[in-house]
C-alpha positions, 0 to 999 in steps of 0.5 A, spaced: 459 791 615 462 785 610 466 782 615 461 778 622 468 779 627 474 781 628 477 774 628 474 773 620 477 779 617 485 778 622 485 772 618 482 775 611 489 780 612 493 775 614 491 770 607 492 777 603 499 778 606 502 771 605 498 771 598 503 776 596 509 773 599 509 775 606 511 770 612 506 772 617 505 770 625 502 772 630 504 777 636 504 772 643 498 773 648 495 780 650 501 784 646 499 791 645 500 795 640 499 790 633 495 785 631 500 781 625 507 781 624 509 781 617 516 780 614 518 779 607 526 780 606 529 785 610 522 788 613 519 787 619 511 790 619 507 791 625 500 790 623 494 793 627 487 791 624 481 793 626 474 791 623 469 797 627 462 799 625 463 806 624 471 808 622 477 809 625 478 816 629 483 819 631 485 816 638 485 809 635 490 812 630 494 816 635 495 810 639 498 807 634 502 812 632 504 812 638 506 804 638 511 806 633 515 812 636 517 807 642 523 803 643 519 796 643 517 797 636 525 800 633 524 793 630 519 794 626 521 798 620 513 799 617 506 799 620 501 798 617 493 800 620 488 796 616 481 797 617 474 795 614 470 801 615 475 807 613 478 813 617 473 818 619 476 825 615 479 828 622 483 822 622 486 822 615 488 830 617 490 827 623 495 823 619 496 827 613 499 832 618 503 827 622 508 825 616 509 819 620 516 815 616 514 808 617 506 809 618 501 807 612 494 805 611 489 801 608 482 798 607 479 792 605 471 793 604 470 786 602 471 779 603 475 779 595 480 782 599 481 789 594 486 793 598 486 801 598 492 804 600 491 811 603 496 816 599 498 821 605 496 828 601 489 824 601 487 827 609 485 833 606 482 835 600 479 840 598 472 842 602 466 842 598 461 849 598 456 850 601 451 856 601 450 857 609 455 858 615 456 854 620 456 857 627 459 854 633 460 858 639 465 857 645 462 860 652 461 858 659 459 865 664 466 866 666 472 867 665 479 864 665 476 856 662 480 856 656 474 860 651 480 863 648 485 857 647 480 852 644 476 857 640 483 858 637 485 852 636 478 848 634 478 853 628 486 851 626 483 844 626 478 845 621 483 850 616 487 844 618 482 839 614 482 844 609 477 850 611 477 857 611 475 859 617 472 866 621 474 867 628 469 873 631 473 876 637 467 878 641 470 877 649 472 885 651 478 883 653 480 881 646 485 876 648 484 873 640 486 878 637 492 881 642 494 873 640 493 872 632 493 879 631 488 878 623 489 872 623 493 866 620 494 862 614 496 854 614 500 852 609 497 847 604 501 841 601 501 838 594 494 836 594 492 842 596 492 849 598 493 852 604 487 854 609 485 860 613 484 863 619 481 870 619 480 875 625 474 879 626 471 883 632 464 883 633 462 890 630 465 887 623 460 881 623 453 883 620 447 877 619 445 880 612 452 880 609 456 873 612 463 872 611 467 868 605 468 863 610 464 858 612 466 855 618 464 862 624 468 860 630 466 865 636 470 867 643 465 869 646 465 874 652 462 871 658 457 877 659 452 874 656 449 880 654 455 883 651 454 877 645 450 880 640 443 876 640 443 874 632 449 871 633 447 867 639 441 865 634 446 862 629 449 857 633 449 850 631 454 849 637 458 851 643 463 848 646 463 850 654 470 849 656 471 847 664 476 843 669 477 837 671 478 838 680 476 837 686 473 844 687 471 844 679 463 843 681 463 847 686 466 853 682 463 851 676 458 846 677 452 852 677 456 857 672 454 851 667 447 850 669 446 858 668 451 858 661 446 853 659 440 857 661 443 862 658 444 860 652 437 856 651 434 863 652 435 865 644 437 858 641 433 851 643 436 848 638 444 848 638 449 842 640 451 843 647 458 840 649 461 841 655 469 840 654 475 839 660 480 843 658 487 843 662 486 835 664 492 832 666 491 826 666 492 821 673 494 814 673 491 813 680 483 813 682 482 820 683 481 822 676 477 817 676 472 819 682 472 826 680 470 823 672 463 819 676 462 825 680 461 831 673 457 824 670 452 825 676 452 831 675 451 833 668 446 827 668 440 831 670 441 835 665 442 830 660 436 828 661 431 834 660 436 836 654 436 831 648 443 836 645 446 838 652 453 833 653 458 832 657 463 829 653 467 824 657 475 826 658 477 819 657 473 820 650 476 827 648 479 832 652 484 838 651 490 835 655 495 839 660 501 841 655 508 845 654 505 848 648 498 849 650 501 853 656 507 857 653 501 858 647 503 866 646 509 867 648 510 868 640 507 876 641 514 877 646 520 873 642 517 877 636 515 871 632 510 871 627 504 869 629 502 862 630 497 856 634 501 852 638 501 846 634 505 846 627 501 846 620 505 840 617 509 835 621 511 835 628 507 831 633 504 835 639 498 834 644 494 839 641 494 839 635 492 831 636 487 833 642 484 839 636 482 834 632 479 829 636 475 834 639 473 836 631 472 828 631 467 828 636 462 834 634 462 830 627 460 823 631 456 826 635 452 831 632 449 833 625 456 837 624 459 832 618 452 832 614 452 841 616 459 841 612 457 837 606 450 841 604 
């Protein structure tokens, strides 16, 4: 990191902006939501500069984003996020999807000052080949979680950053398929073309003939003995969605422990993450007592599990939302089939929430470098 502090590289920004003519100050003490104010004729820049270790992801961007939309920033006709270690590829699909009006980004890598604006078509090129699938399983030995909804929604957020996917069906109740039918296609954009989501049932899926797509994202049926065992061997992941409330340990507590068993029975090797789903989020101290309580929890696990995780909401959760719970609704209006979050443009808690998970996988596990090989 070419920058000691983040002081050091506010103050590289602050030189750079007044270089080329800009008249800069800073905000007053313990302002949110921007670093710098930068103005120059008739605009008014609101700057946020972040000098992290890893890059930007999606919550830091999101947030500001956010900063944006509310009436203390109506002022502010640009923002501007500039960071010394780059945007993780999720952030910049988030971004390229948002279409922001006043947002841009950039990076400055060294102490020279050389600024690389990101173009918004730069979010999502085109995925590199690679010759193995990746498969990533959502399961949990119960039903009602949201297995369904984050299978679905976890695949859009990888055809949103540019991949063709294949969505396996495997749950008797074939909710996936009542909902996406075949499957769905995202547009692209003019830097690229559009991605796919197949729909395939489980007698369609044959180990010695694998799919075109290269991302496999299997709805699993909570019976475990009805997911095919080869299948279950290919998992470099599963997700184990569960909620978040007083009686959530209690319901659910010992369904994950055996889900984890379960699992462990044919793959030692997977990434376990336990995902809440539907979280509502509290401003008084009860969510946070029941957070500390699933930490507890979990811990033991942990501990005699080196790939068993449970990501804390206040990291990445599937927030309660209007379009997640009116999600389906499209098979009785008539509607072409469709997730619950727009391909381009439009902000939404899904589609935010989505990205943020696949942020997360990619941080916390070998999953970036699986979809480079």
């Amino acid at each position: 990191m070419p920058f000691e502090n983040s002081k050091d590289f506010e103050k590289v920004v602050a030189l750079l902006l007044t270089k080329a003519g800009w008249t800069v100050k800073l905000p007053p003490a313990n302002t949110k939501g921007y670093d710098i104010e930068a103005s120059k004729g008739g605009e008014v820049v609101a700057i946020q500069v972040k000098n992290y270790k890893a890059p930007v992801r999606v919550p830091q961007l999101a947030q500001f984003l956010e900063f944006l939309d509310l009436p203390i920033a109506a002022r502010f006709t640009r923002g501007f996020f500039i960071t010394s270690s780059g945007f993780s590829q999720p952030a910049l699909t988030y971004f390229a999807q948002e279409q922001h009006p006043k947002a841009r980004l950039a990076v400055i890598k060294d102490k020279e000052g050389k600024v690389e604006w990101i173009s918004r078509g730069h979010g999502t090129p085109p995925p590199p080949p690679r010759r193995e699938p990746l498969y990533l399983g959502v399961f949990t030995s119960k039903g009602g979680v949201g297995k369904t909804t984050v299978s679905a929604h976890l695949a859009g957020a990888f055809a949103l950053s540019g991949y063709d996917v294949a969505l396996i069906d495997l749950d008797p109740q074939k909710n996936l398929t009542t909902l996406l039918g075949e499957g769905i296609k995202l547009p692209g954009s003019k830097t690229r073309p559009g991605s796919t989501v197949t729909i395939y049932n489980a007698n369609e899926w044959e180990p010695d003939n694998p799919f075109d797509e290269k991302i496999i994202v299997c709805d699993c049926s909570p019976v475990f003995e009805k997911n095919p065992r080869e299948l279950v061997e290919r998992f470099s992941y599963c997700l184990i969605p569960t909620t978040l409330n007083p009686l959530g340990l209690n319901k659910n507590g010992y369904v994950i422990r055996q889900t984890l068993e379960l699992i462990r029975r044919f793959n030692k090797t997977a990434y376990l993450f336990v995902l809440i789903n539907n979280y509502f989020e509290d401003e008084t101290r009860r969510s946070d007592v029941l957070k500390e309580q699933y930490h507890r929890y979990f811990a033991e696990l942990s501990q005699h599990d080196s790939r068993f995780k449970f990501i804390d909401p206040d990291e990445v959760a599937i927030r309660n939302s209007r379009q997640l719970f009116y999600w389906g609704y499209h098979i009785y209006n008539g509607e072409a089939n469709q997730l619950a979050f727009n391909s381009i443009g439009g902000r939404c808690l899904p589609k935010t929430d989505f990205l943020n998970l696949l942020d997360y996988l990619e941080a916390h596990s070998t999953i970036a470098d699986l979809k480079q090989s």
